[in-house]
C-alpha positions as CSV (number, residue, x, y, z in Angstrom):
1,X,0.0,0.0,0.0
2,X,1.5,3.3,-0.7
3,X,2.0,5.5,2.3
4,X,0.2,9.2,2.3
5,X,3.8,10.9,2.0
6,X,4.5,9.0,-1.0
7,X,0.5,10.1,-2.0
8,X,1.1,14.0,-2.0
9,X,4.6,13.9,-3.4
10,X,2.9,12.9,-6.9
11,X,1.9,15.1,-9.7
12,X,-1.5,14.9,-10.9
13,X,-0.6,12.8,-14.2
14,X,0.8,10.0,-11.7
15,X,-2.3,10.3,-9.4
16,X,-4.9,10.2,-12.4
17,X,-3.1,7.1,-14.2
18,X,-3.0,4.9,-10.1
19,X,-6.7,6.2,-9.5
20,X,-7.9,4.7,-13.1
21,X,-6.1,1.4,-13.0
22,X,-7.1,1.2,-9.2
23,X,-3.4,1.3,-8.1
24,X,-5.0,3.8,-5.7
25,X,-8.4,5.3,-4.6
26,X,-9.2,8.4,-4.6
27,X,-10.7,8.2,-1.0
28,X,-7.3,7.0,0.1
29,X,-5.4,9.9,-2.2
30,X,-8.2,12.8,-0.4
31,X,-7.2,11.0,2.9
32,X,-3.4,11.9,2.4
33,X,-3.6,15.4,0.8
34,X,-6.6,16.4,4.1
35,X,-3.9,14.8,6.4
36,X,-1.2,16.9,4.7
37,X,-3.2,20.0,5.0
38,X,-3.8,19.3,8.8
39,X,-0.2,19.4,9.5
40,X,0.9,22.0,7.8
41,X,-2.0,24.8,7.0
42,X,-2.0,26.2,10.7
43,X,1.6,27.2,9.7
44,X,1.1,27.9,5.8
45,X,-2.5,29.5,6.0
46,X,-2.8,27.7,2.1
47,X,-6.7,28.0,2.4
48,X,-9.1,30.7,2.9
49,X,-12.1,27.7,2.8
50,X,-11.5,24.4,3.0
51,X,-14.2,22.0,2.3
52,X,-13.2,18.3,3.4
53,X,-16.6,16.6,3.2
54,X,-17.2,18.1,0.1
55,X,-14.1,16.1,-0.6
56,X,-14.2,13.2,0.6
57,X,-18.0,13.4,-1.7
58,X,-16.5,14.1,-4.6
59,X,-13.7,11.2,-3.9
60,X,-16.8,8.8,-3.4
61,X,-18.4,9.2,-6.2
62,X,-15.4,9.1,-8.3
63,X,-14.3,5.4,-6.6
64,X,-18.0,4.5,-7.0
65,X,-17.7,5.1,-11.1
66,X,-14.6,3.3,-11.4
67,X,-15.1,0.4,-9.5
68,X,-18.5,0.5,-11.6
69,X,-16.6,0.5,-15.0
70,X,-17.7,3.9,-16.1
71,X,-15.9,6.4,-18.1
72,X,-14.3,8.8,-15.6
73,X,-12.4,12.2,-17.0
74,X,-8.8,13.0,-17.4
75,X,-8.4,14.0,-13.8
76,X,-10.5,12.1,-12.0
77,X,-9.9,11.7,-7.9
78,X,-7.0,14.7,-8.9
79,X,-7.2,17.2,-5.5
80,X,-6.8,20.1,-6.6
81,X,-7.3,24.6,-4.9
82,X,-9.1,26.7,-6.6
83,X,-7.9,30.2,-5.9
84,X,-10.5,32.7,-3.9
85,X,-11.4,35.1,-7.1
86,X,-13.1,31.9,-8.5
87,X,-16.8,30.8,-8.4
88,X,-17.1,27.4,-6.7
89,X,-20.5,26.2,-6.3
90,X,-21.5,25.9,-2.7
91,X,-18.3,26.8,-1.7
92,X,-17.6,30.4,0.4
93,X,-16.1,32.7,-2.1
94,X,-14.8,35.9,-0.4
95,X,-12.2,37.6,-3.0
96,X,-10.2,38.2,-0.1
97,X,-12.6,41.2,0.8
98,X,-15.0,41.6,4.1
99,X,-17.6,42.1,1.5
100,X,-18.1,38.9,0.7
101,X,-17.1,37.2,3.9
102,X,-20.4,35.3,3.9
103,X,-20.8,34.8,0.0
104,X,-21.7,30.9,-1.3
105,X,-21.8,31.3,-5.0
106,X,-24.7,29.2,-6.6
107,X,-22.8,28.3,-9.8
108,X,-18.8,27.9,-11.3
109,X,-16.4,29.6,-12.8
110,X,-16.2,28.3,-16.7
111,X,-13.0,26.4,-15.8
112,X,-14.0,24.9,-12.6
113,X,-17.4,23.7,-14.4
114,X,-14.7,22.0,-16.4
115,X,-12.4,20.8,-13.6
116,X,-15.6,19.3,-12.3
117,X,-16.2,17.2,-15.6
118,X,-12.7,16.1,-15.8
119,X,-13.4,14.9,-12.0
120,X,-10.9,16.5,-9.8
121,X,-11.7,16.4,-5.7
122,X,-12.0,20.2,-4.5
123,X,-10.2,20.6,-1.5
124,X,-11.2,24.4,-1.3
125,X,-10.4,27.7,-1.8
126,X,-7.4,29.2,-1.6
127,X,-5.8,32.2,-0.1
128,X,-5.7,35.4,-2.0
129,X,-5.0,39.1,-1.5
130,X,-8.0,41.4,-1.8
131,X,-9.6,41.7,-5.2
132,X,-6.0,40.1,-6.6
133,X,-4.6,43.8,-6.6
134,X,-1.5,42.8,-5.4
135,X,1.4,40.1,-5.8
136,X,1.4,38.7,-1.9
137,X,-0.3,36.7,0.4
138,X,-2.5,39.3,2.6
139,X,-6.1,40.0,3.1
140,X,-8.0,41.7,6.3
141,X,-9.9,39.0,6.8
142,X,-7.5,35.6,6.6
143,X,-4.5,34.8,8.4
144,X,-1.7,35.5,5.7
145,X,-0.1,33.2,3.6
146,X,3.4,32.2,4.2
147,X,6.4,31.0,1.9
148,X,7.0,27.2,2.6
149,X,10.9,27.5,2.0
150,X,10.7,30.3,4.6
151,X,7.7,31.4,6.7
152,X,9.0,34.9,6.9
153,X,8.6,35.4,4.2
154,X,5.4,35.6,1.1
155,X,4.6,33.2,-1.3
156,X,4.2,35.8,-3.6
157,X,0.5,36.2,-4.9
158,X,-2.0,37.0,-5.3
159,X,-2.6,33.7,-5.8
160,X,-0.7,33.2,-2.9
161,X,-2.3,30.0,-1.1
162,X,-2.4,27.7,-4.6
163,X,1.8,28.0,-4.2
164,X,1.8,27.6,-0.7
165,X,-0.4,24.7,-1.1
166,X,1.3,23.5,-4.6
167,X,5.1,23.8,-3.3
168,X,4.1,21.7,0.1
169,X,2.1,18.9,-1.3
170,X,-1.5,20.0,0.1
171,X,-2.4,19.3,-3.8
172,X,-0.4,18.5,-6.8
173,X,-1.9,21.1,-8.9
174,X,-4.5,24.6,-8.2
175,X,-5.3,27.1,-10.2
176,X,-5.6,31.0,-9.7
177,X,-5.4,33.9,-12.3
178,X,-2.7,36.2,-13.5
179,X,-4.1,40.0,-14.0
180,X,0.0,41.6,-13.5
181,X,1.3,38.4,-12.7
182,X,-0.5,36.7,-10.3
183,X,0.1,33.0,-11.1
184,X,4.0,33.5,-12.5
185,X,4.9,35.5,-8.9
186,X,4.0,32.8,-6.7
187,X,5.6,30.5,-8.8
188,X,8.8,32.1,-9.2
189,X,8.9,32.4,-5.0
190,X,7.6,28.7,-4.4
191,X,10.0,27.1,-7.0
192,X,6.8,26.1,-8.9
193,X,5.8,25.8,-12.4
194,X,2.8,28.1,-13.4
195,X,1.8,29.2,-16.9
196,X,-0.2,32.0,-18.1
197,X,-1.8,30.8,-21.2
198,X,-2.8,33.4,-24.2
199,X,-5.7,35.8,-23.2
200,X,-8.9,33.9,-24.0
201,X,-8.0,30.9,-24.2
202,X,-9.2,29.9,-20.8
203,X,-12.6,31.5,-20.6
204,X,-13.9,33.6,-17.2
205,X,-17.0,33.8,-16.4
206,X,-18.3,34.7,-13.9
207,X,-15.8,35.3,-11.8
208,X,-14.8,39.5,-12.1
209,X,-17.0,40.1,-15.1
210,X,-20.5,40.1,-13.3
211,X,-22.3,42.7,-12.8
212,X,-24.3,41.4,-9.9
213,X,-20.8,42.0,-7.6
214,X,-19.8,45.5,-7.7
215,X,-15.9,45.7,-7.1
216,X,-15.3,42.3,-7.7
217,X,-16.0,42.9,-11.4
218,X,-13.2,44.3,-13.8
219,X,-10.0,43.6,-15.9
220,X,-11.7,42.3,-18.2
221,X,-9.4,42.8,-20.7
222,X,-5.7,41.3,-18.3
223,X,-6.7,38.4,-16.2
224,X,-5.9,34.9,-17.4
225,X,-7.1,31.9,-15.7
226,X,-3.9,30.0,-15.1
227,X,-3.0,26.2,-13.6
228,X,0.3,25.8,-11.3
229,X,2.0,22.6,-10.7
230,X,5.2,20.8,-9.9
231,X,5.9,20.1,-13.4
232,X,5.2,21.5,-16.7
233,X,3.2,18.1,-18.0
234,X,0.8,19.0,-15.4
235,X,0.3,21.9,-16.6
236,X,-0.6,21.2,-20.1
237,X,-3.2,18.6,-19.3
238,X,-4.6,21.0,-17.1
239,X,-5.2,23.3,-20.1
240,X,-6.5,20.2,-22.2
241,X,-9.4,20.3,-19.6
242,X,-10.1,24.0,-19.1
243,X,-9.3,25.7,-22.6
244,X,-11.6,26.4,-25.3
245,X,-14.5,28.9,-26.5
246,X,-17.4,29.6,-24.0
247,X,-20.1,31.7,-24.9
248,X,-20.3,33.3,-21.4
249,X,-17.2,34.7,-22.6
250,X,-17.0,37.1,-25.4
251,X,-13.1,37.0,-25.7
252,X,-12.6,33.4,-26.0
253,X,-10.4,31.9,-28.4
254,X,-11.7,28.7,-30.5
255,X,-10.0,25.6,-29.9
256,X,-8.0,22.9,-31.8
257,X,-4.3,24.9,-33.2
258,X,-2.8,23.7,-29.8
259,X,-2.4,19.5,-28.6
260,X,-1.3,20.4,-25.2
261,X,0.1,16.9,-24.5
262,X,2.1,16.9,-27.8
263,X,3.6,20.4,-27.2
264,X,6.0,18.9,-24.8
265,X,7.8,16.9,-27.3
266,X,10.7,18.2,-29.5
267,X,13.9,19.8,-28.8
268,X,15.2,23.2,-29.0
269,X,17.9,22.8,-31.3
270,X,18.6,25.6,-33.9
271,X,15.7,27.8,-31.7
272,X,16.4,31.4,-31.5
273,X,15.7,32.9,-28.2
274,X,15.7,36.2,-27.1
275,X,16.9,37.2,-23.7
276,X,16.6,40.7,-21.7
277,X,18.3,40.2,-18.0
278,X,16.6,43.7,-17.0
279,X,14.4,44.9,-20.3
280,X,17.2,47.8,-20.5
281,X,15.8,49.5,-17.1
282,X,14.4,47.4,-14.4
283,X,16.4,47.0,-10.9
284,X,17.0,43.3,-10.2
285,X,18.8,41.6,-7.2
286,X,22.0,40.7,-8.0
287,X,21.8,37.2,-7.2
288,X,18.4,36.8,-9.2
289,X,20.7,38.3,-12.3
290,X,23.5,35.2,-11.5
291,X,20.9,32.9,-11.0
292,X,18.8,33.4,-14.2
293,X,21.7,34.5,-16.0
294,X,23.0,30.9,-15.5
295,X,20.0,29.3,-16.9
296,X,19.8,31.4,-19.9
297,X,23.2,29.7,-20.6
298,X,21.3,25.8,-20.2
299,X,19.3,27.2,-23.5
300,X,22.3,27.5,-25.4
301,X,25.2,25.4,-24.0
302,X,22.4,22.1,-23.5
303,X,19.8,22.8,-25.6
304,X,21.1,24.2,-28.7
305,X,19.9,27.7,-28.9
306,X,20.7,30.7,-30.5
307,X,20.7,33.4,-27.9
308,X,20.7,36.8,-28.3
309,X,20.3,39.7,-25.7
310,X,17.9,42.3,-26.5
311,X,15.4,44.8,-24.9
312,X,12.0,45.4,-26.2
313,X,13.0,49.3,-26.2
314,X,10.3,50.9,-24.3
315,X,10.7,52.4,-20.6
316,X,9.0,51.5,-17.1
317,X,5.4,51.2,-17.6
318,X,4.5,51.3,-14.2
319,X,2.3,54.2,-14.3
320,X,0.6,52.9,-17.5
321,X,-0.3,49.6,-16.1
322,X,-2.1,50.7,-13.0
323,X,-4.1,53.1,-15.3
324,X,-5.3,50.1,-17.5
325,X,-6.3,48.4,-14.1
326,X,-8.6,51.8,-13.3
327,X,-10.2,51.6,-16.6
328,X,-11.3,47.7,-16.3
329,X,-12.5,48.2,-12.3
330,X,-15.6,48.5,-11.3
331,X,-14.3,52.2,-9.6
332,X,-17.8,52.9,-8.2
333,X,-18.8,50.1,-6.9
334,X,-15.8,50.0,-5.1
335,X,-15.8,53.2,-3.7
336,X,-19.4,52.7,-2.6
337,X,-17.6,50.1,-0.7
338,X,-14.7,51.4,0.9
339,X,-17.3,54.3,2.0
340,X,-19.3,51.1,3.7
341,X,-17.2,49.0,4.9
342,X,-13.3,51.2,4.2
343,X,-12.1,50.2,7.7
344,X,-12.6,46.2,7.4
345,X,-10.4,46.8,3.8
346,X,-6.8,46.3,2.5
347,X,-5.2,50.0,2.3
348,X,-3.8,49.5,-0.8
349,X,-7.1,49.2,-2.3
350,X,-8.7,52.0,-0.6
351,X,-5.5,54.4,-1.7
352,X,-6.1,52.6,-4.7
353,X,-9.7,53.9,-5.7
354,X,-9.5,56.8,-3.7
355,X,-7.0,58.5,-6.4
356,X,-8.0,61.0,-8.7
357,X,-7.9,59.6,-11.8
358,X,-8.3,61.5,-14.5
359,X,-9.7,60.5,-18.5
360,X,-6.3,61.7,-20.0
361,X,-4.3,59.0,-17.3
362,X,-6.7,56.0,-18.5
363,X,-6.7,57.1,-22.3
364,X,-2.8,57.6,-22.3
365,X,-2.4,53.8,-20.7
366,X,-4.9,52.6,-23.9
367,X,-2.0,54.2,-26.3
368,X,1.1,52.9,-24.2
369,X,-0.8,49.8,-24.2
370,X,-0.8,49.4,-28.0
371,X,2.8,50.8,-28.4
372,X,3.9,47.9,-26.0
373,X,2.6,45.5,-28.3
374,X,3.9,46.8,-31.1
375,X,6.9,47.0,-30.2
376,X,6.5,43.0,-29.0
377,X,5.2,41.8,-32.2
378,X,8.5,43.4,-34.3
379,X,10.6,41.9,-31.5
380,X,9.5,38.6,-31.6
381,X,9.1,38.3,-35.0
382,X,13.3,37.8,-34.9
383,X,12.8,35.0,-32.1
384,X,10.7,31.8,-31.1
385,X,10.9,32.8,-27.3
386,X,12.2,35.5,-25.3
387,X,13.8,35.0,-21.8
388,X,13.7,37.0,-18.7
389,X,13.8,37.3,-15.3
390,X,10.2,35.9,-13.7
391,X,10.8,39.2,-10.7
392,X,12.9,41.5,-9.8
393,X,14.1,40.0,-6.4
394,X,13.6,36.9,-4.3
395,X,11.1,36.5,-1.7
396,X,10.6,39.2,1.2
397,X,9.0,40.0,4.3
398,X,5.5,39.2,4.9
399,X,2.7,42.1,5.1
400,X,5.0,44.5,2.6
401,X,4.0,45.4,-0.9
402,X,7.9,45.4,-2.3
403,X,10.7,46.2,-1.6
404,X,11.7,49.8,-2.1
405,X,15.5,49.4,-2.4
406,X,16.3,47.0,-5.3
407,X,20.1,46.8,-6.6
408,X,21.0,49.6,-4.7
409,X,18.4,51.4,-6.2
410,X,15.5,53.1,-4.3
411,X,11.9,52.0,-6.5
412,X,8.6,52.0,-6.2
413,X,7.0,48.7,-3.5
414,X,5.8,47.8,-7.2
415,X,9.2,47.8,-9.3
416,X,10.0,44.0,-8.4
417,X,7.1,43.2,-11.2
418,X,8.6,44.8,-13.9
419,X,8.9,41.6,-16.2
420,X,5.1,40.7,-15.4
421,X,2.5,43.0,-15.6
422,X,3.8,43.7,-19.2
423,X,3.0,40.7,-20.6
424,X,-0.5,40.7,-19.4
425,X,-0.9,44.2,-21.2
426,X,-0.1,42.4,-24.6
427,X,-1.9,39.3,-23.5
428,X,0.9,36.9,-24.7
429,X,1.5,33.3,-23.6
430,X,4.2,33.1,-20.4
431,X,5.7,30.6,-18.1
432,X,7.9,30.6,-15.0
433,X,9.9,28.0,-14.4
434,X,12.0,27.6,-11.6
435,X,15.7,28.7,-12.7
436,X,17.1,28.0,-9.4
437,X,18.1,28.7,-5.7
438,X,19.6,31.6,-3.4
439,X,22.2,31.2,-1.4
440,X,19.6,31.3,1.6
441,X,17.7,28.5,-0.2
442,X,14.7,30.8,-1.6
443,X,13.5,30.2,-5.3
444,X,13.8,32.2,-7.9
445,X,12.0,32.2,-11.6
446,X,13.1,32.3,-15.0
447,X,10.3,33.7,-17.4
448,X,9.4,32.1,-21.0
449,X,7.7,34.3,-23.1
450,X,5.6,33.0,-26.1
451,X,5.4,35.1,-29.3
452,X,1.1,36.3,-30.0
453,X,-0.9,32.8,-29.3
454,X,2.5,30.9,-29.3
455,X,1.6,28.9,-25.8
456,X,2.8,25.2,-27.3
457,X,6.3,27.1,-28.3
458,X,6.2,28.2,-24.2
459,X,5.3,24.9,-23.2
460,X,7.7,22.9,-25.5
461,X,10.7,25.3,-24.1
462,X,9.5,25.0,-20.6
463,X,9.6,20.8,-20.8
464,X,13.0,21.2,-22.4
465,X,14.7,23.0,-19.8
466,X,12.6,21.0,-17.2
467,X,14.3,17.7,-18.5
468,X,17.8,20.0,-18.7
469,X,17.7,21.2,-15.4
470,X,15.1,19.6,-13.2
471,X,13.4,21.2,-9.9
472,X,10.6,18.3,-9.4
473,X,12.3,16.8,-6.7
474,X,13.3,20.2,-4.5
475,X,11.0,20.5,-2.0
476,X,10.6,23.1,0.7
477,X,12.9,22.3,4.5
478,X,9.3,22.7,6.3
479,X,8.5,18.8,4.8
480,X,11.4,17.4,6.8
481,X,10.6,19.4,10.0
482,X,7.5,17.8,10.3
483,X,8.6,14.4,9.2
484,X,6.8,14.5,5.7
């Protein structure tokens, strides 16, 4: 009988394949991950909601079909965290926000509909800041997320519990959403692999683009819903399950140009890759700079690529990016809120929607918006993937936005997201993959930018340098503290 350590130290591929050929049971596979999450979520704070009946339910019925001979999906018995921005039928769903503290949606979000189908076990929902408006682990009203390879520190965010949960075992996959880099953050701090597919091709409904919720609604036009995972193969058959058209949302892309299995085959050889260590202006740590710099070199030296550095030519877009987040926010029904309920939310979101933005600030980010891609498109026209740092340092302190002295440089708490937020403005297809380890043992992320809907080129580079220079087996100190 395999033991429950052995259980959560799986991906999800491994799990799916022992649950259909009966290796395992899925009651005996929710068992482990709940035990798991026992342990080690009073320290972590993973989950904002946990549902473990609703669990062991779903594990039931699951067995029930199999032992019955039916046809079960993909990821059937799979445990997976859904992030706290996402619908989950039945399940609290609080954004993070006192709000909604008491909110039990009655349907799901398009991919957890899907999830569902493919028969995945929901463990819950997990932790998130408020709204998603920034890349850590803290809300006002759950304890705050902390970074497995040091609690000190955050997970990044602000799909901060999935990497808590993810890097730890709690569950070999979750997903959350990227609106500046939500998904690619926590992986880089976790030592995780999280992809940001094209815009569209996951669709998201209903999620922040429902009227019925004022202030949860917006960015319609940045967020991507996004699976994170040990390994990259997890990823992709995450996507097989969630990507494709939906009617409920009027930017999804039609299906069938990607197989998301078969996009991890092939080699890199005779690839040309582009790589900016700081996009010509960004502060990064030095030891992020070594430490990424060093993987660059795997792409060439042991995968046969032709690497070139460039920059994309434009300067920090900082400013731009926070005015494309006014224009896609529901700005009134937000500050209807903070004038209700102001002192029970996060202050960056009350400074947030208590500026005075003006028409010429949110046309001027539409135009910077478009130059961005422009200047992206011409760029990667001359490469098949471009490299960069995932963030601009390694993990920090808990309860702080950023850090405000990068490099020697004094920058905005926001700076450290240079290489993120960008690519959400041009909507392109990025990975981060863990390129390796501090000196104090943190994790730090190497991007993989995709050129316009190039996600199987992201994936194919991302299982290349995965079988080049493997992380699957690195797991956070906290696991042999507590004897798991």
């Amino acid at each position: 009988m395999t033991n429950a350590n052995d259980i959560c130290r799986m991906d999800a591929l491994t799990l799916a394949k022992q649950i259909r050929t009966k290796a395992l049971s899925p009651i005996e596979v929710v068992e482990a991950v709940l035990e798991r999450i026992h342990k080690l979520d009073p320290i972590l704070h993973a989950f904002s909601t946990l549902v473990p009946d609703q669990a062991r339910g779903d594990a039931a019925r699951t067995e029930k079909a199999i032992m019955a001979g039916q046809e079960v999906g993909p990821l059937a018995g799979v445990p997976i965290g859904t992030k706290d921005l996402f619908f989950v039928r039945g399940v609290r769903t609080t954004f993070g926000s006192y709000t909604y503290k008491d909110f039990i949606p009655e349907e799901d979000d398009v991919a957890v509909e899907r999830l569902r189908g493919a028969g995945v076990t929901i463990l819950g929902q997990t932790n998130s800041s408020e709204f998603g408006f920034i890349g850590t682990g803290h809300n006002p009203i759950f304890e705050t997320t902390r970074n497995p390879w040091n609690t000190d520190l955050t997970p990044g965010g602000s799909s901060a519990g999935s990497g808590a949960a993810v890097a730890t075992g709690m569950c070999p996959v979750s997903i959350g959403t990227d609106g500046g880099g939500s998904i690619r953050i926590p992986a880089s701090f976790c030592g995780l692999y999280g992809i940001k597919p094209s815009f569209g091709r996951v669709p998201t409904y209903p999620g922040f683009r429902d009227e019925r919720f004022p202030g949860a609604s917006g960015w319609e036009t940045l967020v991507h819903v996004c699976p994170l995972s040990r390994t990259v193969a997890d990823c992709a058959l995450m996507l097989s399950v969630m990507a494709g058209p939906d009617d409920r949302d009027r930017h999804s892309l039609p299906a069938g140009d990607i197989d998301w299995m078969r996009s991890l085959e092939g080699d890199l050889k005779g690839k040309r890759v582009g790589y900016s260590a700081d996009w010509g202006y960004a502060a990064v740590d030095p030891e992020v700079r070594e430490i990424v710099g060093k993987a660059v070199k795997v792409f060439e030296r042991d995968l046969g690529c032709q690497v070139e550095e460039v920059n994309p030519g434009w300067s920090d877009l900082l400013g731009s990016f926070f005015s494309l987040l006014c224009s896609e926010t529901d700005l009134e029904g937000l500050r209807r809120m903070v004038q209700k309920h102001g002192d029970n939310m996060s202050t960056h979101v009350v400074d947030f929607v208590g500026r005075n933005w003006t028409a010429e600030q949110l046309t001027e980010a539409m135009v910077t918006r478009k130059m961005v891609y422009n200047k992206m498109w011409k760029l990667m026209r001359k490469f098949d993937i471009l490299l960069t740092p995932t963030l601009g340092c390694p993990p920090f302190p808990i309860h702080m936005s950023g850090p405000d002295k990068i490099e020697g440089r004094w920058v905005s708490s926001a700076h450290w997201l240079s290489f993120t937020f960008p690519i959400n403005m041009t909507g392109q297809p990025a990975a981060s993959v863990p390129a390796g380890w501090t000196k104090k043992g943190l994790p730090v992320g190497l991007q993989i930018v995709g050129p316009h809907l190039g996600d199987a080129a992201v994936l194919c580079a991302s299982a290349a340098f995965e079988k080049a220079a493997p992380w699957r087996d690195h797991w956070p100190p906290i696991l042999n503290e507590k004897g798991l």
